[in-house]
VEXMIGU-165446 format. One record per atom (N, C-alpha, C): residue number from 1; residue in three letters; atom name; z, y, x. Coordinates in steps of 0.001 Angstrom, whole numbers, plus 524288, in hexadecimal, padded with zeros to 5 digits. Atoms other than C-alpha are relative to their C-alpha. Layout:
BEGIN
+-----+-----+------+-------+-------+-------+
:   n : res : atom :    zz :    yy :    xx :
+-----+-----+------+-------+-------+-------+
: NUM : ala :   CA :     Z :     Y :     X :
...
+-----+-----+------+-------+-------+-------+
***
This chain:
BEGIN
+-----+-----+------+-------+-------+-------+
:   n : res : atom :    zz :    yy :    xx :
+-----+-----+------+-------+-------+-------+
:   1 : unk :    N : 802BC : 804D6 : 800DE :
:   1 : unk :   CA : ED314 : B18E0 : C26FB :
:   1 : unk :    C : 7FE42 : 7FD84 : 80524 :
:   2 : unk :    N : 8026F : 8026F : 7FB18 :
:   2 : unk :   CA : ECB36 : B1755 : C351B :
:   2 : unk :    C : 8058E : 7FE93 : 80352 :
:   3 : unk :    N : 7FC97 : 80357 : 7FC5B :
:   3 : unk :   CA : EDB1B : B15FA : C39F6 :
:   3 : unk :    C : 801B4 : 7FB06 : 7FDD2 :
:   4 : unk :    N : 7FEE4 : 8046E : 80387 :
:   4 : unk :   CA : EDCB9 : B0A05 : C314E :
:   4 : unk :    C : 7FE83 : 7FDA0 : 80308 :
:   5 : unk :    N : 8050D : 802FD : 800DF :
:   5 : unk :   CA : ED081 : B04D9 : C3413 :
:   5 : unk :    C : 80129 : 7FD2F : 805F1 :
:   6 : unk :    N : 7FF41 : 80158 : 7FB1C :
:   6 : unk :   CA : ED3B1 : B06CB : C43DE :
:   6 : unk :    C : 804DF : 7FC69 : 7FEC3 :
:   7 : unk :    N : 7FBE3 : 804BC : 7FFF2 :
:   7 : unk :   CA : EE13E : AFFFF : C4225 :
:   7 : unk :    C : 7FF3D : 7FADA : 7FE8D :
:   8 : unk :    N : 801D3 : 807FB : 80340 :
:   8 : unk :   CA : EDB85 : AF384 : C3A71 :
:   8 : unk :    C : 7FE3E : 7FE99 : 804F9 :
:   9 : unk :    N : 8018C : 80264 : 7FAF0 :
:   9 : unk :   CA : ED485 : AF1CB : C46FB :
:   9 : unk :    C : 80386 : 80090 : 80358 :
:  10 : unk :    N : 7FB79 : 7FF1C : 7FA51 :
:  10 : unk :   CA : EDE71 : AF571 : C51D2 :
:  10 : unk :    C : 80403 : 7FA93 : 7FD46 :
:  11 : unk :    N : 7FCB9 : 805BA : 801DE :
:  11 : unk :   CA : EE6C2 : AEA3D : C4A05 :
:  11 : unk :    C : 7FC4A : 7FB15 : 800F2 :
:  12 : unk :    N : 801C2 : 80581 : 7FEF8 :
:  12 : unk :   CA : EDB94 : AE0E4 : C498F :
:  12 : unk :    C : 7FE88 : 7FE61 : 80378 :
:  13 : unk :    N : 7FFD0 : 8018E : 7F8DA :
:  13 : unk :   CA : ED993 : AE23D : C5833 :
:  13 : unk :    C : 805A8 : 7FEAD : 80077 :
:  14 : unk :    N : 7FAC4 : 80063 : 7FF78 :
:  14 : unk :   CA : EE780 : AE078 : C57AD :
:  14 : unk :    C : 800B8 : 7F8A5 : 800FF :
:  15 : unk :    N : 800A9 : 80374 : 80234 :
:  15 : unk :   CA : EE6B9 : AD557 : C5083 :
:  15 : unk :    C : 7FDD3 : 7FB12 : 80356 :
:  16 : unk :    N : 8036A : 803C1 : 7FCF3 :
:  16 : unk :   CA : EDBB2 : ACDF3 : C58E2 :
:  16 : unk :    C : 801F7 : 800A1 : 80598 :
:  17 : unk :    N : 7FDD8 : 7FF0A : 7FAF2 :
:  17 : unk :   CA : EE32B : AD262 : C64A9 :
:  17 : unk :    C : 8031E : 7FA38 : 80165 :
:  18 : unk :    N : 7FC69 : 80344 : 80162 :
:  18 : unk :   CA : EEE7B : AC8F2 : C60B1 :
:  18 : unk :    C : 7FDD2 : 7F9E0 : 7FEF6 :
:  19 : unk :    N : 80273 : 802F3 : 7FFB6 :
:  19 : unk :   CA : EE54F : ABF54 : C5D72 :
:  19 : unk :    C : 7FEE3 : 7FDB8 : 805B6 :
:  20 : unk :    N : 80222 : 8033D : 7FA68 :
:  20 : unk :   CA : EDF0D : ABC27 : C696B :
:  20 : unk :    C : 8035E : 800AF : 80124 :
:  21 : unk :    N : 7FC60 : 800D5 : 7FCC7 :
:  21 : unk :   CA : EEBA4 : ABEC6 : C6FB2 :
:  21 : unk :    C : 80446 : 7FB54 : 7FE68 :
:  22 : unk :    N : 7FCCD : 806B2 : 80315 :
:  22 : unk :   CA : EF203 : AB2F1 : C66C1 :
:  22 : unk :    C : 7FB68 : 7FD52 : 803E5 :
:  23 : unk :    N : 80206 : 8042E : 7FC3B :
:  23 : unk :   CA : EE4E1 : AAB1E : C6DD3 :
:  23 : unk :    C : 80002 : 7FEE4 : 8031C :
:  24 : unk :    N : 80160 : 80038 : 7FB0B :
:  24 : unk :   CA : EE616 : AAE31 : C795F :
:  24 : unk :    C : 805CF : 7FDE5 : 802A9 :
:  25 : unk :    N : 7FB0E : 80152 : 7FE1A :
:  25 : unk :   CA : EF523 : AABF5 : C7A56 :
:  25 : unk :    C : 801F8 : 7F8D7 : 7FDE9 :
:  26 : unk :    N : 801F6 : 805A2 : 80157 :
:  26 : unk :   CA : EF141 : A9DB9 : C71E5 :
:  26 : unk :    C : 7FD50 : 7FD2E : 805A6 :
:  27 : unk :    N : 803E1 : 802A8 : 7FD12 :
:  27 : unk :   CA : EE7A5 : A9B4B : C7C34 :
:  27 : unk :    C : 8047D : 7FFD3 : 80574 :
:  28 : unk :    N : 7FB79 : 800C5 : 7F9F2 :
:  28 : unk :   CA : EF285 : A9F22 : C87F3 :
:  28 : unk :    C : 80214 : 7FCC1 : 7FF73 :
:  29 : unk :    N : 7FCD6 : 8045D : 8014A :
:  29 : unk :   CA : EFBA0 : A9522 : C8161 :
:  29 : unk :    C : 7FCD2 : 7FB7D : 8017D :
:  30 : unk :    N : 80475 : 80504 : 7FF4B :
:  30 : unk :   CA : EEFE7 : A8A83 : C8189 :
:  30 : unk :    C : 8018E : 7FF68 : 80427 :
:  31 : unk :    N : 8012C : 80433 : 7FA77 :
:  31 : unk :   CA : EED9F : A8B1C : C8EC9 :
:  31 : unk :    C : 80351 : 8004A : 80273 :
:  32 : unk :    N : 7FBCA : 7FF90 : 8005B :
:  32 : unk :   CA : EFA2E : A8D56 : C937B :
:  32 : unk :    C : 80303 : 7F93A : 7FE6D :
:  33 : unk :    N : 7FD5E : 80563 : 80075 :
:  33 : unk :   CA : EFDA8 : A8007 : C8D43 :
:  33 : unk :    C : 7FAD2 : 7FB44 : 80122 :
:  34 : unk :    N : 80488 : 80453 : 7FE53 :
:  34 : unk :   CA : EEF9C : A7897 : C9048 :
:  34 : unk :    C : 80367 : 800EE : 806DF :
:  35 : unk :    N : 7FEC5 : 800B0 : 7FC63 :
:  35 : unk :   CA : EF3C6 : A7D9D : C9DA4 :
:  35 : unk :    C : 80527 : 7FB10 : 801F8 :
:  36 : unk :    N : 7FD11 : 80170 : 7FFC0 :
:  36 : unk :   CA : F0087 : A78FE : C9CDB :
:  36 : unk :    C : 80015 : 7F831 : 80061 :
:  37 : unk :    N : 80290 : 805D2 : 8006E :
:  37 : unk :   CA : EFB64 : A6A1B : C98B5 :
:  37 : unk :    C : 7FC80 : 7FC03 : 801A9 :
:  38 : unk :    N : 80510 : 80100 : 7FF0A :
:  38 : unk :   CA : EEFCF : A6906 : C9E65 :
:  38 : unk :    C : 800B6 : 7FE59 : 80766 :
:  39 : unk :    N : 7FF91 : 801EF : 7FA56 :
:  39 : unk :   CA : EED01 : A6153 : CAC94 :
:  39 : unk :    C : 7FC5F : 804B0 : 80430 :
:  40 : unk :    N : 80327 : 7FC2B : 7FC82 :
:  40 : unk :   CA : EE6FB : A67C8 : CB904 :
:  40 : unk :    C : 7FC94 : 7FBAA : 8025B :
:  41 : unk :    N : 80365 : 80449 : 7FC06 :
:  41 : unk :   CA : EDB89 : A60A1 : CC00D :
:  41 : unk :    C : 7FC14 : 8032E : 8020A :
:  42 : unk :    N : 80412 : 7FE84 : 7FB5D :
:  42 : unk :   CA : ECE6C : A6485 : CC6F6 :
:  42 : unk :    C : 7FB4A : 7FE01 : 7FCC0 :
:  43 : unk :    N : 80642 : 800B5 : 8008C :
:  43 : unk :   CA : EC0BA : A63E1 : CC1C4 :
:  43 : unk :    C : 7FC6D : 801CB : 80479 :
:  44 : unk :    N : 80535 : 7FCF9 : 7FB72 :
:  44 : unk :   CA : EB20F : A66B2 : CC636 :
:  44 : unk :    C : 7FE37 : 8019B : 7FC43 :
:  45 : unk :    N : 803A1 : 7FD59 : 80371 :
:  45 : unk :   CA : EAA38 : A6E39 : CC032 :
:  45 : unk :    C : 7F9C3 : 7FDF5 : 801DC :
:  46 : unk :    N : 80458 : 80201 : 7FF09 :
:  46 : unk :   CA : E9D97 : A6871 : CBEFE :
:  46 : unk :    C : 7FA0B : 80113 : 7FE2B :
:  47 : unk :    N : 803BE : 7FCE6 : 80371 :
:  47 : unk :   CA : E9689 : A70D3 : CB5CE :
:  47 : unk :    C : 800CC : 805D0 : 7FFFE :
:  48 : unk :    N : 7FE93 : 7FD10 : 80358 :
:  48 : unk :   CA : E9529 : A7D51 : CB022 :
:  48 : unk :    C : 7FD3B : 80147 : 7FB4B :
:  49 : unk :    N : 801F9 : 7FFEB : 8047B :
:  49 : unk :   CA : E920D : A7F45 : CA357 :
:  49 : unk :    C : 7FE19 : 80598 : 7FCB2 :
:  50 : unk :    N : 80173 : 7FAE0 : 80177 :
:  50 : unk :   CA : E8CBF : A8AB6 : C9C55 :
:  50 : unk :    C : 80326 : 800A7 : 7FAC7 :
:  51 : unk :    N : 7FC8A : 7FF5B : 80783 :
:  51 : unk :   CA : E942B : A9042 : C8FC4 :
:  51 : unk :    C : 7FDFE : 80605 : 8004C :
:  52 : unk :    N : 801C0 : 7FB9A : 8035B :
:  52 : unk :   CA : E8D08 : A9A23 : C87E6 :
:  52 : unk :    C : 80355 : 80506 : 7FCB2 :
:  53 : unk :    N : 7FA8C : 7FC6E : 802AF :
:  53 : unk :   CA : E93BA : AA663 : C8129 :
:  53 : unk :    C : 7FBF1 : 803AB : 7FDD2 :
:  54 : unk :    N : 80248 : 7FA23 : 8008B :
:  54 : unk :   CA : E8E31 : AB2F5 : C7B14 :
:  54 : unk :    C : 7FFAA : 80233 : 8043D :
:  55 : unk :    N : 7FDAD : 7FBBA : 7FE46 :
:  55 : unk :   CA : E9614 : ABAA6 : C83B8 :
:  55 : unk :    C : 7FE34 : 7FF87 : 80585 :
:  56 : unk :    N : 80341 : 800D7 : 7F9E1 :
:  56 : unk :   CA : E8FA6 : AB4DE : C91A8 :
:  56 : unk :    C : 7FAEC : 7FC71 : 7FF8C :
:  57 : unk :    N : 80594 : 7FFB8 : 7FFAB :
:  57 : unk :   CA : E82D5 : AB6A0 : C93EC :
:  57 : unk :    C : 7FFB8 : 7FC29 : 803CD :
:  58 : unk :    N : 80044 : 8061B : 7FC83 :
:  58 : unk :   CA : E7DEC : AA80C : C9A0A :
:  58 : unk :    C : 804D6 : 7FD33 : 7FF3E :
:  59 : unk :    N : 7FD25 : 803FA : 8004E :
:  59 : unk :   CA : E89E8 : AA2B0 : C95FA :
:  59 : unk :    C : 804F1 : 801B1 : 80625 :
:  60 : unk :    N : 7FD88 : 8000C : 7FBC2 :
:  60 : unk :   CA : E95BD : A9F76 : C9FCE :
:  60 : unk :    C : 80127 : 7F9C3 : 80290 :
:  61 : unk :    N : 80127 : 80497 : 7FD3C :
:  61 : unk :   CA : E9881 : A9298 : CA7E8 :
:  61 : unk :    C : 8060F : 7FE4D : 7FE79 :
:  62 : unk :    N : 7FCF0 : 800FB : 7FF6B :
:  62 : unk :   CA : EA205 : A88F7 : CA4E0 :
:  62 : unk :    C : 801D7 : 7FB73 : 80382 :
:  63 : unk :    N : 80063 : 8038D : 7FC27 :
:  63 : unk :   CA : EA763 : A7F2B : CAD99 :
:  63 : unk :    C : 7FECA : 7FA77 : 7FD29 :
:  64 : unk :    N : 800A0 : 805A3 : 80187 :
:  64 : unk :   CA : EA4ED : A70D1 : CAB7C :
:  64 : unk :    C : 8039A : 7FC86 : 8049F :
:  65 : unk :    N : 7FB79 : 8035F : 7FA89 :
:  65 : unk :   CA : EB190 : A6905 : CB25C :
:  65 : unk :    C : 7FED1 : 7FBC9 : 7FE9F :
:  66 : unk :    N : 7FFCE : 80775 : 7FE31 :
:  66 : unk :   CA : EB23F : A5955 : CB587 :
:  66 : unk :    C : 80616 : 80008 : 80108 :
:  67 : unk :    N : 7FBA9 : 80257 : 80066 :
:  67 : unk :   CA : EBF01 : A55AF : CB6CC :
:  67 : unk :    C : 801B0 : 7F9AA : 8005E :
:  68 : unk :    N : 7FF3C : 804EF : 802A1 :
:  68 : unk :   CA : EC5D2 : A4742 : CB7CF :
:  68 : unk :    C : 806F7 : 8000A : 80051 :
:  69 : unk :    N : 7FB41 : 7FE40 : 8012B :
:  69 : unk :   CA : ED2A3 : A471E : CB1FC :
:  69 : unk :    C : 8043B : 7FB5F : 804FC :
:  70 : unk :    N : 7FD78 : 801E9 : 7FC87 :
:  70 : unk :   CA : EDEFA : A3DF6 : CB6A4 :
:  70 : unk :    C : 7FE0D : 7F9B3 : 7FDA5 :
:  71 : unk :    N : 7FF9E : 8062F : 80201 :
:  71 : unk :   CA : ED9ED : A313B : CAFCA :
:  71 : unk :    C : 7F9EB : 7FF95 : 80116 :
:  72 : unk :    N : 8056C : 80084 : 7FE11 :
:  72 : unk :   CA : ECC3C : A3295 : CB77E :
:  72 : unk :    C : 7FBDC : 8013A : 7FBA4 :
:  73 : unk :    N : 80463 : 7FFCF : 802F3 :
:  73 : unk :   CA : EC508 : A37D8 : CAC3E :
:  73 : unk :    C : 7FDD7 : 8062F : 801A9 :
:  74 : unk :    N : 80240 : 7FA9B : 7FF17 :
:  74 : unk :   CA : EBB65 : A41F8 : CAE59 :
:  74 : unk :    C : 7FF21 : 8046D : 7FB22 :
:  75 : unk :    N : 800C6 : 7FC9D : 8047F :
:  75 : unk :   CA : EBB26 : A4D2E : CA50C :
:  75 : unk :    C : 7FC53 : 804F8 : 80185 :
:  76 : unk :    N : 8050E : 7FAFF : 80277 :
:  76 : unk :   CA : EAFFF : A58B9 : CA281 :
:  76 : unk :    C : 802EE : 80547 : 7FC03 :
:  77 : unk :    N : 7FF41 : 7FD50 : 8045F :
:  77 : unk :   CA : EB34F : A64F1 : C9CE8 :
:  77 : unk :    C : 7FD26 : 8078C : 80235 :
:  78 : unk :    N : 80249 : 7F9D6 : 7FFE2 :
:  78 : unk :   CA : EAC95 : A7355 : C9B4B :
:  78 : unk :    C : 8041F : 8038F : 80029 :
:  79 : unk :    N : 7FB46 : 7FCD0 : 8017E :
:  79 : unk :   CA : EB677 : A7D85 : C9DDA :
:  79 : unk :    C : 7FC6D : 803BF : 7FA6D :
:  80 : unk :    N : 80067 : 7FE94 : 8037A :
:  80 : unk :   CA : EB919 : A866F : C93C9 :
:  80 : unk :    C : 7FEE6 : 806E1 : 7FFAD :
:  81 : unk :    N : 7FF82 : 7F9C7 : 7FECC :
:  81 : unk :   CA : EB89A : A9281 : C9C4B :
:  81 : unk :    C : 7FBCD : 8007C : 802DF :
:  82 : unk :    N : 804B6 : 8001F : 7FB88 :
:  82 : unk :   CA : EAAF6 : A9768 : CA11D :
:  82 : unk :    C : 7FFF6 : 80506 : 80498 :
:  83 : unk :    N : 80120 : 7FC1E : 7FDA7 :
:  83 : unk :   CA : EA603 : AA06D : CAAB7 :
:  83 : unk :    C : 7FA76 : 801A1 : 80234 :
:  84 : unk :    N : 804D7 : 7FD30 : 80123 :
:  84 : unk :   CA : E9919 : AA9A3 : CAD94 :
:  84 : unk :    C : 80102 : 80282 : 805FB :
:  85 : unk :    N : 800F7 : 80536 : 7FDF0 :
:  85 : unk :   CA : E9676 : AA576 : CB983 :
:  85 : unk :    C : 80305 : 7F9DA : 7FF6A :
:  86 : unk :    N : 7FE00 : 805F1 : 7FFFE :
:  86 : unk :   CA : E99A1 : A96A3 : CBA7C :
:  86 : unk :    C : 80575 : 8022C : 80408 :
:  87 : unk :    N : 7FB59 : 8016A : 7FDB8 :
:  87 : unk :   CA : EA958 : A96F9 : CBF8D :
:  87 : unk :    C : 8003D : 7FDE8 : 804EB :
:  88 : unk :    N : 7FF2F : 804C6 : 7FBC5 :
:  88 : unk :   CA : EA833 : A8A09 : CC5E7 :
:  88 : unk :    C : 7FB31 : 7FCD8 : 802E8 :
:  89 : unk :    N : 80473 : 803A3 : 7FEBD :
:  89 : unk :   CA : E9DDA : A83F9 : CCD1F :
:  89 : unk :    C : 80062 : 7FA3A : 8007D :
:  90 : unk :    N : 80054 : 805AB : 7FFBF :
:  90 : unk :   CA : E99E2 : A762C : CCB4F :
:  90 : unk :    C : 8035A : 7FE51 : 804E8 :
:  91 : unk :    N : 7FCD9 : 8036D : 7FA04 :
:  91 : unk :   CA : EA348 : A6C78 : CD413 :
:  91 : unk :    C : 805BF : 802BE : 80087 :
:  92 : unk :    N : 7FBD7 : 7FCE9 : 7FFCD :
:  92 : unk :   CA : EAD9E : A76DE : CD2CC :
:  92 : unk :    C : 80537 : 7FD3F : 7FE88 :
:  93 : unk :    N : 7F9DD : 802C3 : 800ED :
:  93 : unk :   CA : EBD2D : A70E9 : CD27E :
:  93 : unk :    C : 80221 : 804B5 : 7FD55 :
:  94 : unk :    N : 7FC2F : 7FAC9 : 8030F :
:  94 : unk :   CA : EC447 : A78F4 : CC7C7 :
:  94 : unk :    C : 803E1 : 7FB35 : 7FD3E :
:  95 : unk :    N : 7FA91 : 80183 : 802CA :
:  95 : unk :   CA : ED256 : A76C4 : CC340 :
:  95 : unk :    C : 7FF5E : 7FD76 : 7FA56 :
:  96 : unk :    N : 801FD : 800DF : 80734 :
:  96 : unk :   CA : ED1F7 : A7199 : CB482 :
:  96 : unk :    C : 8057B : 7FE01 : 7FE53 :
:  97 : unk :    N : 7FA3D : 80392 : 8030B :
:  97 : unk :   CA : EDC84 : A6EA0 : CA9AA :
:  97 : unk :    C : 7FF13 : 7FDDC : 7FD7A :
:  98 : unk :    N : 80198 : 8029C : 8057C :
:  98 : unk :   CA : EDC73 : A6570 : C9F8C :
:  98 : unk :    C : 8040C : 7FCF2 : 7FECF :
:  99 : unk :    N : 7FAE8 : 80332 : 80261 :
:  99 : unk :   CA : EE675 : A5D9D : C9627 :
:  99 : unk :    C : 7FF61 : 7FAA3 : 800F4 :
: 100 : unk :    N : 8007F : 80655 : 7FEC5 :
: 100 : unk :   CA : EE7E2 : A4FCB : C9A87 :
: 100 : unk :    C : 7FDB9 : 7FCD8 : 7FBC8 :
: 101 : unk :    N : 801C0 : 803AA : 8054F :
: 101 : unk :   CA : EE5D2 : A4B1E : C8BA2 :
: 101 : unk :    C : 7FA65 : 80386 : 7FE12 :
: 102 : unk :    N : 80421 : 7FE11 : 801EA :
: 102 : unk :   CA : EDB86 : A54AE : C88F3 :
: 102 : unk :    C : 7FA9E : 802CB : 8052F :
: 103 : unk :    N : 80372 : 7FEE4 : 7FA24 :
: 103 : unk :   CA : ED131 : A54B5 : C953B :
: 103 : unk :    C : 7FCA8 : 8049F : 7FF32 :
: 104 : unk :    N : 80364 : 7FDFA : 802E8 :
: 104 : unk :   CA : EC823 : A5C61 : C8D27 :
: 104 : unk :    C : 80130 : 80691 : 80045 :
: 105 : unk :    N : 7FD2F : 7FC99 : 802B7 :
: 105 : unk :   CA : ED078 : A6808 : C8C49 :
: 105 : unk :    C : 80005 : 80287 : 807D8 :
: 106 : unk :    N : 8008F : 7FDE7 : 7F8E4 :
: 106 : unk :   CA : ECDC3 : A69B9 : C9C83 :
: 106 : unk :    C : 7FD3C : 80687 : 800BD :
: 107 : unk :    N : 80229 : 7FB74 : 80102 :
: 107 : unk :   CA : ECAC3 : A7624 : C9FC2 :
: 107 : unk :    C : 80195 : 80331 : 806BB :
: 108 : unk :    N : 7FE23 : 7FD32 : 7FC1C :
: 108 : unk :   CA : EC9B2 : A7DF5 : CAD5C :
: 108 : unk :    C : 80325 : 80350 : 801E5 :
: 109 : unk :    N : 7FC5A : 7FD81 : 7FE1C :
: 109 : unk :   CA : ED62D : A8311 : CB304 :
: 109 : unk :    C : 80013 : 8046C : 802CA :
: 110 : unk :    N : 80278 : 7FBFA : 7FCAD :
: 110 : unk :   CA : ED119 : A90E9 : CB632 :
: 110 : unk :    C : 80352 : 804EC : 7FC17 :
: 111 : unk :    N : 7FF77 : 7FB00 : 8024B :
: 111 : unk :   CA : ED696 : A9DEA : CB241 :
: 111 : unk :    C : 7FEFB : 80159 : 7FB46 :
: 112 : unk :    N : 803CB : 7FF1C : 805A6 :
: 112 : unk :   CA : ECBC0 : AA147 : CA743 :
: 112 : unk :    C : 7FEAF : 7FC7F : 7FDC0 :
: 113 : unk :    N : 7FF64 : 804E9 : 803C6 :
: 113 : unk :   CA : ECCB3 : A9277 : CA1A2 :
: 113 : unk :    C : 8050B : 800F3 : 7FCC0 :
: 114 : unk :    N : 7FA60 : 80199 : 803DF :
: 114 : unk :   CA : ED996 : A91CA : C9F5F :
: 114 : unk :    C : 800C8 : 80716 : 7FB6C :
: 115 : unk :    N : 7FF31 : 7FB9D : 80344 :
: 115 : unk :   CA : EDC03 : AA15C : C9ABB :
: 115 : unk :    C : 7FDA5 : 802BB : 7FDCD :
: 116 : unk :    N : 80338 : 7FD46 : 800D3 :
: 116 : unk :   CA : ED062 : AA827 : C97E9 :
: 116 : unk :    C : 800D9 : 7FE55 : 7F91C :
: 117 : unk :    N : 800AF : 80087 : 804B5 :
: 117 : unk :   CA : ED15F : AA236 : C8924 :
: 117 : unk :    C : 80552 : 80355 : 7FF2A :
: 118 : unk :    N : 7FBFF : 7FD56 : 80269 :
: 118 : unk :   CA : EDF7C : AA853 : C8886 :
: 118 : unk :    C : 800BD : 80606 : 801E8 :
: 119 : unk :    N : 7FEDD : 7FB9C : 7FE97 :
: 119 : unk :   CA : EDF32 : AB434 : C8FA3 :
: 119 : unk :    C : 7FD2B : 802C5 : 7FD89 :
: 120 : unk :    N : 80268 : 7FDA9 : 802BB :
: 120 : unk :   CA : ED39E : AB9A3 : C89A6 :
: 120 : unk :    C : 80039 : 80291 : 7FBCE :
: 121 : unk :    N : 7FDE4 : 7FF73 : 806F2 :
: 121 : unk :   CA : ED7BF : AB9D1 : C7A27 :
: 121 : unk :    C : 804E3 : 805AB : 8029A :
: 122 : unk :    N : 7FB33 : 7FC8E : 7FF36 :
: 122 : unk :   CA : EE48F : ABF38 : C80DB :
: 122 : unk :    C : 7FED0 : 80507 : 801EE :
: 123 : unk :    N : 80243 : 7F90D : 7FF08 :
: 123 : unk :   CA : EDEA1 : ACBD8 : C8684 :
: 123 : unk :    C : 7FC90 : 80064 : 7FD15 :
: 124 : unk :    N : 8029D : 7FC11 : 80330 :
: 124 : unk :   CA : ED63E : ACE59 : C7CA0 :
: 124 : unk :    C : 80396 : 80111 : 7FC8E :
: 125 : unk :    N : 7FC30 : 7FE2B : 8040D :
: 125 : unk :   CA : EE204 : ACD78 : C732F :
: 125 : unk :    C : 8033C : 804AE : 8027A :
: 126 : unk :    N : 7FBCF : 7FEC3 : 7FE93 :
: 126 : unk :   CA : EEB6A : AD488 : C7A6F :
: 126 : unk :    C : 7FB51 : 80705 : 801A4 :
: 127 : unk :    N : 8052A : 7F9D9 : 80028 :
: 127 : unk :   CA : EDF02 : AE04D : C7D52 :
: 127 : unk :    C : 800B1 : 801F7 : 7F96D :
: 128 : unk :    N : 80173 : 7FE57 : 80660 :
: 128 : unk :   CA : EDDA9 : AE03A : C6D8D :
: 128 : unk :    C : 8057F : 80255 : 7FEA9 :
: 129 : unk :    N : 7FAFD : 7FE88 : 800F8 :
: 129 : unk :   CA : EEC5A : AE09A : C6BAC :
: 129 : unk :    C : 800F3 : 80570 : 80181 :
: 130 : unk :    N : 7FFB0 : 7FAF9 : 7FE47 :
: 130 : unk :   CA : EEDD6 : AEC60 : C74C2 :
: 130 : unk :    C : 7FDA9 : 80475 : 7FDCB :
: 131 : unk :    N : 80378 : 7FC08 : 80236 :
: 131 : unk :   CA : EE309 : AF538 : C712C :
: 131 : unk :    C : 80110 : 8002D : 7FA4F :
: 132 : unk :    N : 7FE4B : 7FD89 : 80432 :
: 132 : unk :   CA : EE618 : AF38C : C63E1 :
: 132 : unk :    C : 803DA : 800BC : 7FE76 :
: 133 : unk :    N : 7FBA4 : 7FF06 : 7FFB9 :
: 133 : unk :   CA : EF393 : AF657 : C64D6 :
: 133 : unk :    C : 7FE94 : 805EE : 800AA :
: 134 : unk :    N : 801D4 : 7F9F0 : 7FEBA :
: 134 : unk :   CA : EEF72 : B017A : C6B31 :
: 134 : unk :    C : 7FE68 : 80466 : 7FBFF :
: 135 : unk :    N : 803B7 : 7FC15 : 805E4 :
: 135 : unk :   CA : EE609 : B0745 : C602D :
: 135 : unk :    C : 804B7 : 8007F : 7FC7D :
: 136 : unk :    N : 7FD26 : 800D3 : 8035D :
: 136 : unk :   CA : EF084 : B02A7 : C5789 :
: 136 : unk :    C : 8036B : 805D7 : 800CF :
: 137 : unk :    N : 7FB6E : 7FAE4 : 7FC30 :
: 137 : unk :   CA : EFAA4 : B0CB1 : C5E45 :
: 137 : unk :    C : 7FEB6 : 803EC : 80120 :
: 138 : unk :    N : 80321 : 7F9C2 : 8022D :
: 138 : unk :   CA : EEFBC : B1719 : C5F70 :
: 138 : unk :    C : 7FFBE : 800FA : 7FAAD :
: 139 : unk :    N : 801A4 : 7FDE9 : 80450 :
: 139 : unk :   CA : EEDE5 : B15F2 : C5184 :
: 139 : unk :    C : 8047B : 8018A : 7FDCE :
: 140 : unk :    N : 7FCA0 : 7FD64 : 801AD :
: 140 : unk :   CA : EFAE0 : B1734 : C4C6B :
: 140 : unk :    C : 8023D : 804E5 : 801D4 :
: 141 : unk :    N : 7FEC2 : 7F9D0 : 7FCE6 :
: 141 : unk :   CA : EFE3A : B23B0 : C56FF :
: 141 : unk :    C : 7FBC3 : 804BD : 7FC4C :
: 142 : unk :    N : 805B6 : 7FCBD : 803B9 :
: 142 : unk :   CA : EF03A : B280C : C5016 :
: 142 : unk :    C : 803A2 : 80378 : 7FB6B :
: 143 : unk :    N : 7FD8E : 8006A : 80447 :
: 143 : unk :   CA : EF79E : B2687 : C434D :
: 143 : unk :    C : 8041C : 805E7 : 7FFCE :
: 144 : unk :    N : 7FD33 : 7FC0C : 801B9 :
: 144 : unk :   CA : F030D : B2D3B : C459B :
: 144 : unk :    C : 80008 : 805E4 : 80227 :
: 145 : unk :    N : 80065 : 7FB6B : 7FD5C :
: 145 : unk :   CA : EFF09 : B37D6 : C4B72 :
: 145 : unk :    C : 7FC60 : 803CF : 7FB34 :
+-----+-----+------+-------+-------+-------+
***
């Protein structure tokens, strides 16, 4: 009975492995094609902003860019990626992307902007996958032995 019980779980880590590893390989595709579409220009950072969480104590800092695109308009936007200390200091020149038709959609051209949403899912799936493969493959050796 308790090897049942273990296999239902070693599958449903299985299971959620595959999961996040479908999001995370969704989310590679995304940016991957935002990249692909999306312009290159130059902001300032002129702020930083605080963003709250459970998981960090005081919160972490996000940037606040300025931007003015190619038709002289100025655009504002909060990245989407923070950090604990502040990243960027006020006045700071950082890279930025954004879709010509969708300004809004701007977002700082940094390492942990662009991938941190896809890589993440993807190693925790691909951890879940393993290990319970693993159990899986201890349990049946269990079995026939």
């Amino acid at each position: 009975m308790k090897a049942n019980r273990d296999m239902a779980i070693y599958v449903s880590f299985f299971a959620l492995g595959l999961i996040a590893l479908s999001l995370g390989t969704w989310a590679f595709i995304d940016r991957l094609n935002y990249k692909k579409l999306a312009l290159q220009d130059q902001g300032t950072v002129v702020n930083n902003e605080r963003q709250y969480s459970t998981t960090s104590k005081g919160g972490t800092w996000a940037p606040v860019v300025e931007w003015i695109d190619d038709q002289k308009k100025k655009h504002r936007f909060v990245s989407n990626y923070s950090h604990k200390p502040a990243k960027y200091s006020v006045g700071s020149i950082v890279p930025i992307l954004y879709l010509p038709d969708k300004p809004e959609t701007a977002e700082v051209n940094s390492f942990g902007a662009m991938w941190a949403q896809a890589l993440l899912p993807s190693v925790i799936g691909f951890v879940f996958i393993s290990l319970s493969t693993l159990c899986i493959a201890m349990q049946k050796k269990k079995r026939r032995s």
